[in-house]
C-alpha positions as CSV (number, residue, x, y, z in Angstrom):
1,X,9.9,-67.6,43.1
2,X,8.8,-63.8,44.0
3,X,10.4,-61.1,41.9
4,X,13.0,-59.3,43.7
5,X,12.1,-55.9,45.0
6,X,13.9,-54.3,41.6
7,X,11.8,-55.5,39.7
8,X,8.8,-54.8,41.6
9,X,10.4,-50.6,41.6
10,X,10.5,-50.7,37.7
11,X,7.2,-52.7,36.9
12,X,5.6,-49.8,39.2
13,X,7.4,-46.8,37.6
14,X,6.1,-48.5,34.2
15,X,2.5,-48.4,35.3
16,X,2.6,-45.0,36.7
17,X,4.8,-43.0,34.4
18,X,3.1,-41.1,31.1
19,X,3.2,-43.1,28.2
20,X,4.7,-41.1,25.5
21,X,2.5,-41.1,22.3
22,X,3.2,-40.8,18.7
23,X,2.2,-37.4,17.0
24,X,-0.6,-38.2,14.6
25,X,-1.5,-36.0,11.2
26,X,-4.5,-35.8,9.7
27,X,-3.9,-36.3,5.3
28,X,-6.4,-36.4,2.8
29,X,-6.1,-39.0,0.4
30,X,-6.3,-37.5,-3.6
31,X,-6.2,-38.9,-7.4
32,X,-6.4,-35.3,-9.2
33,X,-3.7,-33.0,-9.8
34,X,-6.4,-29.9,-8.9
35,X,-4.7,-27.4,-6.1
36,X,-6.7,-25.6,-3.2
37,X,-6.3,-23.0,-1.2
38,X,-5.5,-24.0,2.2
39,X,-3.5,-22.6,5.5
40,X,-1.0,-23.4,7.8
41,X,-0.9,-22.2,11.5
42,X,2.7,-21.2,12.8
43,X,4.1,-19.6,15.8
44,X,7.2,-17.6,15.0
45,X,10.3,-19.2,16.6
46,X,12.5,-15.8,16.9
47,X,12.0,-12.1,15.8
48,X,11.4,-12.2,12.0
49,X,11.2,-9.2,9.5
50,X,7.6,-10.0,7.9
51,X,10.1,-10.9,4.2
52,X,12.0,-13.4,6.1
53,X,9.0,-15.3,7.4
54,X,7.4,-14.8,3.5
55,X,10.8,-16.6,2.2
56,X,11.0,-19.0,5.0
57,X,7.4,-20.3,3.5
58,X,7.8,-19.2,-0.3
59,X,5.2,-17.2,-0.3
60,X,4.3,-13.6,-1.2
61,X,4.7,-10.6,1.7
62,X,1.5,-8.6,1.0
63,X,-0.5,-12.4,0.5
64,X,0.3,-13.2,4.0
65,X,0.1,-9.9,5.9
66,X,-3.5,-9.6,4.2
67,X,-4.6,-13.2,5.1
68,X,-4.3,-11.9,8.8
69,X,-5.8,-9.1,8.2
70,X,-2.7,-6.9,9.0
71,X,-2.5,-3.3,7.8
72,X,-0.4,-3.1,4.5
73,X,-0.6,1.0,4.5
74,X,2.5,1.2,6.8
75,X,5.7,2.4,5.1
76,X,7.7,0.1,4.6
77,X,5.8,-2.7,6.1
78,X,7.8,-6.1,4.3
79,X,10.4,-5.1,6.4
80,X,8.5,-4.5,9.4
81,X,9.5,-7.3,12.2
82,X,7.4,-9.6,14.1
83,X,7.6,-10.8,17.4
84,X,8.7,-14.3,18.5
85,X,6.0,-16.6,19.5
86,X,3.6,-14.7,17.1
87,X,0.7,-17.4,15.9
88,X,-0.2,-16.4,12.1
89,X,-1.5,-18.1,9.3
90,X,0.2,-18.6,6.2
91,X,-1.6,-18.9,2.8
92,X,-0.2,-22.1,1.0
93,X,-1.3,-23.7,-2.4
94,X,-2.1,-27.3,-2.0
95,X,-1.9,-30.3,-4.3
96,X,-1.9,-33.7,-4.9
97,X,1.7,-35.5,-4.3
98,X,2.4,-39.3,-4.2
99,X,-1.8,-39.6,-3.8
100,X,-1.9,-37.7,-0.7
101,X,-2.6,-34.0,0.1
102,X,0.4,-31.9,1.0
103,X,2.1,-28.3,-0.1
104,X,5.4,-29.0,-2.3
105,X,5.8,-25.0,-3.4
106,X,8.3,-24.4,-0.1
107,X,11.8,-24.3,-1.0
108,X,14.2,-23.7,2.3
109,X,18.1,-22.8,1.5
110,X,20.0,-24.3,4.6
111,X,22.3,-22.3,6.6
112,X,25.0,-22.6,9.3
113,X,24.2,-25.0,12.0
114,X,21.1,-26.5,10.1
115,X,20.2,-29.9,11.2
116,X,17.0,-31.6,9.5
117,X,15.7,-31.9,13.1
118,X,16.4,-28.4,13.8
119,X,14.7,-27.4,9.9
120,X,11.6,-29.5,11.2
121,X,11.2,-28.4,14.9
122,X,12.1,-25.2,14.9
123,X,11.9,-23.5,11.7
124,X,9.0,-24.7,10.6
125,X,7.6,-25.6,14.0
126,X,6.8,-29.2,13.3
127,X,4.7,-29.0,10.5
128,X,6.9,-31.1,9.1
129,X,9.6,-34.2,10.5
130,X,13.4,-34.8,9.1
131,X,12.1,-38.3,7.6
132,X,9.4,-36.3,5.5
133,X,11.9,-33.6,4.7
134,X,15.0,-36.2,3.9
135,X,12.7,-38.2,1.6
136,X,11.7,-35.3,-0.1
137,X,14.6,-34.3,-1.4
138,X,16.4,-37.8,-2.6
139,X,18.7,-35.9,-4.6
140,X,19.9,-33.8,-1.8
141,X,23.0,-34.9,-0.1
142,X,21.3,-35.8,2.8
143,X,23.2,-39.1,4.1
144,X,24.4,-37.9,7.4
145,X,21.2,-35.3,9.0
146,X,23.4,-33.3,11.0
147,X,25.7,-32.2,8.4
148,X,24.2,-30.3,6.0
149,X,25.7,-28.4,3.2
150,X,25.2,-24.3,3.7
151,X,23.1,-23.3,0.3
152,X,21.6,-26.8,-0.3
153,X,18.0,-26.1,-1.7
154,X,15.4,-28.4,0.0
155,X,11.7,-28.9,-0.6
156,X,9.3,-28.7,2.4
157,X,6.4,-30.5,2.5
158,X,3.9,-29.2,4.6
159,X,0.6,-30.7,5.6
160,X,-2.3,-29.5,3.9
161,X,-5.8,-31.2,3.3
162,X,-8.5,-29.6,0.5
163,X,-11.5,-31.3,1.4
164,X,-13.2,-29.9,-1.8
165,X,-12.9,-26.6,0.1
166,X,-16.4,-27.4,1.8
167,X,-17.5,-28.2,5.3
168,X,-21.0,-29.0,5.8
169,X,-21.8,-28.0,2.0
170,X,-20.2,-24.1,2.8
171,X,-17.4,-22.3,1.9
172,X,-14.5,-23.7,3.8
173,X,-10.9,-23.2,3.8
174,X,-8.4,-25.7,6.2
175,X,-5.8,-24.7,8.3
176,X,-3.1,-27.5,9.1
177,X,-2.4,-26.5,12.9
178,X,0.5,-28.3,15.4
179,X,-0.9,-28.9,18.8
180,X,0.5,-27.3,21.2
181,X,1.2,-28.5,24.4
182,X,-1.8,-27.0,26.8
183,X,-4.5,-27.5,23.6
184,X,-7.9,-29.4,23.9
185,X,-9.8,-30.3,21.2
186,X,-12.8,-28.6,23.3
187,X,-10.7,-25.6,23.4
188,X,-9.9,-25.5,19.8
189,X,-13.5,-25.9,18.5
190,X,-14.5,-23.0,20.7
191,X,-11.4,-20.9,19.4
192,X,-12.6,-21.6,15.3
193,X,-16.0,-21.4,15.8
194,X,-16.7,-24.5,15.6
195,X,-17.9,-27.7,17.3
196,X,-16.1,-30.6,18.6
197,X,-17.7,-33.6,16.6
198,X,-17.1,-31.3,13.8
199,X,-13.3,-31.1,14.5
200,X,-13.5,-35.2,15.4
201,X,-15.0,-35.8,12.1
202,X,-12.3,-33.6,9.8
203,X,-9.5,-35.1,11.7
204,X,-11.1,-38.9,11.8
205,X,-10.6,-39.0,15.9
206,X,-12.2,-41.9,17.7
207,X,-11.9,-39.8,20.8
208,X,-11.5,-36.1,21.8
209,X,-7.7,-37.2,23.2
210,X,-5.1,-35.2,21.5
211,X,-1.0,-35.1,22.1
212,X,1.4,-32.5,21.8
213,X,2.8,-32.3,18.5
214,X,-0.3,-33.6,16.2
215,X,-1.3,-31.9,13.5
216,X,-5.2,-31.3,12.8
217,X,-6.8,-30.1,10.4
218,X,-9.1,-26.7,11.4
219,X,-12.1,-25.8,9.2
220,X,-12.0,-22.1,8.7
221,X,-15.4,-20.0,7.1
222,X,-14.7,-18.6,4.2
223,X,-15.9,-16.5,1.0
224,X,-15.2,-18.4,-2.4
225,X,-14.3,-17.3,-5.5
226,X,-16.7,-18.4,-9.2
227,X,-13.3,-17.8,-11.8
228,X,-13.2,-19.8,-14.7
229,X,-11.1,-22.9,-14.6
230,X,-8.4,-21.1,-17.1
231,X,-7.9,-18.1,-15.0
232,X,-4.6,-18.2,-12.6
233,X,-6.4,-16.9,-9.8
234,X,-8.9,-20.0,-10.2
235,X,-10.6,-21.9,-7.1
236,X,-9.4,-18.8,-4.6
237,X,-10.8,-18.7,-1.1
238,X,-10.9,-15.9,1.6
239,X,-10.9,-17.3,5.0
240,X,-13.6,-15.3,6.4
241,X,-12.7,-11.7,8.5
242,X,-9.7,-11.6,6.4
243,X,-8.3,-10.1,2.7
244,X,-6.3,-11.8,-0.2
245,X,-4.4,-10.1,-2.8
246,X,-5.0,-10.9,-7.3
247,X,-4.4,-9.8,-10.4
248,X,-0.5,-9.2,-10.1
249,X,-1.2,-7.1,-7.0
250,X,-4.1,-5.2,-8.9
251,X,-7.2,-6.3,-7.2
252,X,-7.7,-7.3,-3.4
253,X,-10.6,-9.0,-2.5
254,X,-12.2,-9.5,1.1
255,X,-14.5,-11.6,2.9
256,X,-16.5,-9.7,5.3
257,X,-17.2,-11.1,9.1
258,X,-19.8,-13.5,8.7
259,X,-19.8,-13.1,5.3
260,X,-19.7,-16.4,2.5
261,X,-19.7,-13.0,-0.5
262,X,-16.5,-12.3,-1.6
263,X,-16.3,-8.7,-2.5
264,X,-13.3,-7.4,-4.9
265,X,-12.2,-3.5,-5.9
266,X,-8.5,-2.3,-7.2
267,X,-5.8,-1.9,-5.1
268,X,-3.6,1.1,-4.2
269,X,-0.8,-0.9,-4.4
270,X,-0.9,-1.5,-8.4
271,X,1.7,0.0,-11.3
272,X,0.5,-0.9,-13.9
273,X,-2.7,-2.6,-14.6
274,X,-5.3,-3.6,-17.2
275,X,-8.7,-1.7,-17.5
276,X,-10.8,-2.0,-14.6
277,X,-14.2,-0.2,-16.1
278,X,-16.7,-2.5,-16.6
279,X,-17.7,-2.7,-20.6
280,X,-20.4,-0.1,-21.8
281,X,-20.8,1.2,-18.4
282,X,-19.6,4.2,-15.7
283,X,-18.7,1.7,-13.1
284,X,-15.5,0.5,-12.1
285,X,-14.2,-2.7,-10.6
286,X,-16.2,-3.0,-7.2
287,X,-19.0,-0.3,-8.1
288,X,-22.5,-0.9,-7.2
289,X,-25.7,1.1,-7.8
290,X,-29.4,0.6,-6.6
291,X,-32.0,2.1,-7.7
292,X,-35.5,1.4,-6.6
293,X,-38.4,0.3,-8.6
294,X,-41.6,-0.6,-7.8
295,X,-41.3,-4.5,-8.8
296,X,-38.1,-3.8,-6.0
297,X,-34.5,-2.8,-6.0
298,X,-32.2,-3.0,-9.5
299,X,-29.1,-4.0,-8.8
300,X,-26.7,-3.1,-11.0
301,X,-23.0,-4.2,-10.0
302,X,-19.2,-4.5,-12.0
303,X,-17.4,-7.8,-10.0
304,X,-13.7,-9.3,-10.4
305,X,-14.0,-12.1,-13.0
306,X,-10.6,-13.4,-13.0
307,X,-7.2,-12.9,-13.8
308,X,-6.5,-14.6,-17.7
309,X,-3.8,-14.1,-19.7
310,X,-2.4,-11.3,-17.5
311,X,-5.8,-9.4,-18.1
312,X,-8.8,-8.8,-15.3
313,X,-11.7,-10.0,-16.1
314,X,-14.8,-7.0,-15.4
315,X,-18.3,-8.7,-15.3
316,X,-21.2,-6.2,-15.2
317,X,-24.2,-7.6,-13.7
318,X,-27.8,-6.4,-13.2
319,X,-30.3,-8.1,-10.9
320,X,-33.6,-7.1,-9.1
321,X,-33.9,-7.9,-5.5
322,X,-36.4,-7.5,-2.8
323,X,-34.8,-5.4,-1.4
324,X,-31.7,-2.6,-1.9
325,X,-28.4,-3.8,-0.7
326,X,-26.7,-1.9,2.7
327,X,-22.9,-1.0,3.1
328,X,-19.9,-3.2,2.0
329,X,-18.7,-4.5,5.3
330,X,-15.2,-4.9,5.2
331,X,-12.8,-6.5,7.9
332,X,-11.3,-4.6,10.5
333,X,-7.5,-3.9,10.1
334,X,-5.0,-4.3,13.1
335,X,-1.6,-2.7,12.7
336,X,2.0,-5.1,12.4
337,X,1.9,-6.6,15.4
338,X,4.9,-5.5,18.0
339,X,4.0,-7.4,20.8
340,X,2.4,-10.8,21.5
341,X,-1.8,-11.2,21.9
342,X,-2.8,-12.2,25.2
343,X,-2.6,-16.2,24.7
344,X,0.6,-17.4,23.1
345,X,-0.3,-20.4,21.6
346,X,-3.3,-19.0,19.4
347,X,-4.7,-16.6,17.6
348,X,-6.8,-14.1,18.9
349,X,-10.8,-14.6,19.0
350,X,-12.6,-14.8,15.7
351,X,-13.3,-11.7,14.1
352,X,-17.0,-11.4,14.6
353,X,-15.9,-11.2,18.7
354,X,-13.1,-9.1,18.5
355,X,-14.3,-5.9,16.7
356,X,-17.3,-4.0,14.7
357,X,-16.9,-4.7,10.9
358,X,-15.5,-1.9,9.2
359,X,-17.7,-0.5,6.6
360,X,-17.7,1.2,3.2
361,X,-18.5,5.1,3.1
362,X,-21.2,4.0,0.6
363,X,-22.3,0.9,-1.7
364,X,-19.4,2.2,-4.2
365,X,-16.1,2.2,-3.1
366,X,-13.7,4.5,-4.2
367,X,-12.1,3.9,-8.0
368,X,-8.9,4.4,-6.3
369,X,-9.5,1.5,-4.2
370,X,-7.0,0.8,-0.9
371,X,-8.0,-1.3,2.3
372,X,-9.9,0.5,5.3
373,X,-6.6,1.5,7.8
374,X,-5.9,1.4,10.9
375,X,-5.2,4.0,13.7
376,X,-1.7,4.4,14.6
377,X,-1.5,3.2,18.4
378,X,0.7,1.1,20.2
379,X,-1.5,-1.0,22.4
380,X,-1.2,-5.1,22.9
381,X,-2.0,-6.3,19.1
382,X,-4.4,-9.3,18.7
383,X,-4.8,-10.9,15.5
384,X,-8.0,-12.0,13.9
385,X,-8.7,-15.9,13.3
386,X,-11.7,-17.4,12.1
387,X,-13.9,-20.5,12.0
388,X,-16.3,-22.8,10.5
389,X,-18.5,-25.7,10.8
390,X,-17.8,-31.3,8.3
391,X,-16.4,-32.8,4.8
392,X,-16.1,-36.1,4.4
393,X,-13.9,-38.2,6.4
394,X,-9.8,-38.3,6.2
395,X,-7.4,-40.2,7.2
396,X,-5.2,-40.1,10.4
397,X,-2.2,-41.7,10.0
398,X,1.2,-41.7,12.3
399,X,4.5,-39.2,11.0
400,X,7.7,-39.9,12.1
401,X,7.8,-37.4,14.9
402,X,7.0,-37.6,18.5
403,X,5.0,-35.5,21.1
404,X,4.3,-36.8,24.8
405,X,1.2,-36.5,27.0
406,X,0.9,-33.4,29.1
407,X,-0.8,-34.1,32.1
408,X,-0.9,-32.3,35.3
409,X,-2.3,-35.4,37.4
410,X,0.2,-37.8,36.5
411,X,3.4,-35.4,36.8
412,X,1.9,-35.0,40.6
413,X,0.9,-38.7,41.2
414,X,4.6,-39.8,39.1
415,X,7.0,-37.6,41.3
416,X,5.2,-38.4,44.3
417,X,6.1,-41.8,43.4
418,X,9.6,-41.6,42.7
419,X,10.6,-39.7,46.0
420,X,8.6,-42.9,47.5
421,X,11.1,-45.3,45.9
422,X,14.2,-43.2,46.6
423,X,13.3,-42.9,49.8
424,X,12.6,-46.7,50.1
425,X,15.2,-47.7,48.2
426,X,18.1,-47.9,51.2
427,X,16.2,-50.7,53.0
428,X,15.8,-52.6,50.4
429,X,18.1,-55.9,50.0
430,X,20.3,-56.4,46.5
């Protein structure tokens, strides 16, 4: 018997209609308790002051303006307020939870209207689904999702991989990013510097295919830190073109555009702090003199050792080189951002393409320390990113949320289709 015309209509809209795909994340499996420094990429879902975005993630002010290398000199500048649909990265600490890789330091006090779908997609962009947040939190009172109880404390946990903080055998920090709908993986690599079997291998991809909605882990270049394992600032990483902030606020440290040297000096923004002079020498924390000998240049140099027991560590170094060291080069500044870059999904090119380094007045930067500023103007604001080059593999497994192709071709070829059918359908016998 032939199948009646019905039948023929749906088994054709099946075969023609996108298929709507499962988001994927890419986790790294762990046995340790260490922590790393990693990133997550997020794209502000309303106005924000830049405090309510720090709370929103648990994370310090200053830490994240400096990661994106946004001027901290401005009065007032925690209160400053971003625009919506801002892309910025946001420092996280990442450890090893339930033998898998993932941030469990965000802590997110629900409000009026909260849903857990509306915590996951829009607050937090969908770094994270309900199901992960709900069985997180098994104490919370969580039985019906769309009822939540204003003030209930819940733990986020965000995606995050570690990686051993190395990608090809360099300094490497990850950034956990959400695809957005209009990405390529092509497009991506060139974005981050990078190449696109390298991005295949982090993220374990049999194909360059990605959906709406995955989340990938992006290798960022970066400077790395040589702090003993007892000091709290231990295993720190710069993404490269950026700045982080130590010692209680004391010392910042930066990692030059197309740098792997991570270069530290006191900050302006310090109170009180412990001695900064390097032991039976002139020079302070960041200092460097050359002098030149005939065997080569004598290096002699006063570096940020660590932070232990709420005391900075001064090294003083001497070395002879071939040949005499140039300027610091530090990262160029942009001001708070007031307006959106040019692309709204991503950051803005690397550093090393959007500006000239800013460098140091001289091999010895100032004992008063501060970051290089920026002018005050008020043109379109574009944010620094950076990018790398392959750990080992990870794993890609399947959350519980969803994302659906996005494909030009087969909107065209689907709705071409259906007025076809609706058209058709009148002659047809039922």
């Amino acid at each position: 018997m032939a199948p009646s015309p019905t039948i023929l209509i749906i088994l054709l809209l099946a075969t023609f209609l996108p298929p709507f795909a499962t988001a994927k994340s890419t986790i790294e499996p762990c046995s340790n308790y260490n922590t790393c420094s990693a990133l997550v990429g997020y794209s502000l879902y309303t106005d924000l002051k830049v405090s309510e975005l720090a709370a929103i993630f648990s994370v310090d002010p200053i830490s994240l303006l400096l990661v994106n290398a946004i001027d901290i000199s401005y009065p007032d500048v925690e209160n400053h307020i971003l625009p919506e649909g801002l892309f910025i990265k946001i420092p996280i600490s990442c450890s090893c939870v339930d033998g898998i890789r993932k941030s469990s330091s965000t802590v997110y006090k629900t409000r009026p209207s909260d849903t857990l779908a509306s915590i996951s997609t829009v607050i937090y962009g969908g770094l994270v689904s309900a199901d992960q947040i709900k069985e997180a939190n098994p104490k919370a009172a969580l039985s019906d999702p769309s009822v939540l109880n204003i003030g209930t404390k819940l733990n986020i946990p965000l995606p995050c991989t570690c990686f051993d903080n190395k990608d090809n055998d360099l300094p490497t920090i990850y950034m956990s990013y959400v695809v957005a709908p209009t990405d390529t993986l092509m497009e991506l690599a060139a974005r981050y510097i990078t190449t696109l079997t390298d991005l295949m291998n982090v993220n374990a991809l049999g194909s360059p295919a990605i959906n709406e909605g995955d989340i990938l882990a992006i290798p960022l270049s970066a400077c790395a830190s040589n702090f003993p394992r007892y000091a709290s600032d231990y295993g720190l990483f710069v993404p490269n073109g950026s700045y982080a902030i130590a010692a209680s606020h004391c010392v910042q440290c930066s990692c030059g555009p197309g740098s792997r040297s991570l270069y530290c000096m006191p900050t302006s923004l310090a109170v009180s702090c412990s001695s900064m002079q390097c032991k039976k020498s002139n020079l302070m924390l960041g200092n460097v003199t050359a002098q030149h000998t005939s065997a080569g240049c004598k290096v002699t140099s006063c570096s940020y050792g660590g932070f232990v027991n709420g005391t900075i560590i001064n090294l003083l170094s001497t070395s002879l080189q071939p040949r005499c060291p140039g300027q610091q080069q530090f990262p160029p500044l942009v001001p708070p951002p007031t307006t959106l870059p040019q692309s709204l999904f991503a950051p803005a090119p690397a550093p090393a393409l959007a500006s000239a380094p800013a460098a140091a007045p001289s091999p010895s930067p100032p004992e008063s320390g501060g970051f290089p500023t920026t002018h005050r103007h008020k043109k379109p604001l574009v944010l620094p990113s950076s990018g790398a080059n392959v750990p080992n593999g990870s794993a890609s497994v399947n959350s519980s949320g969803t994302g659906s192709l996005v494909n030009p071709f087969s909107i065209i070829s689907t709705t071409f289709l259906l007025g076809s059918v609706i058209k058709f359908l009148p002659s047809l016998p039922f």
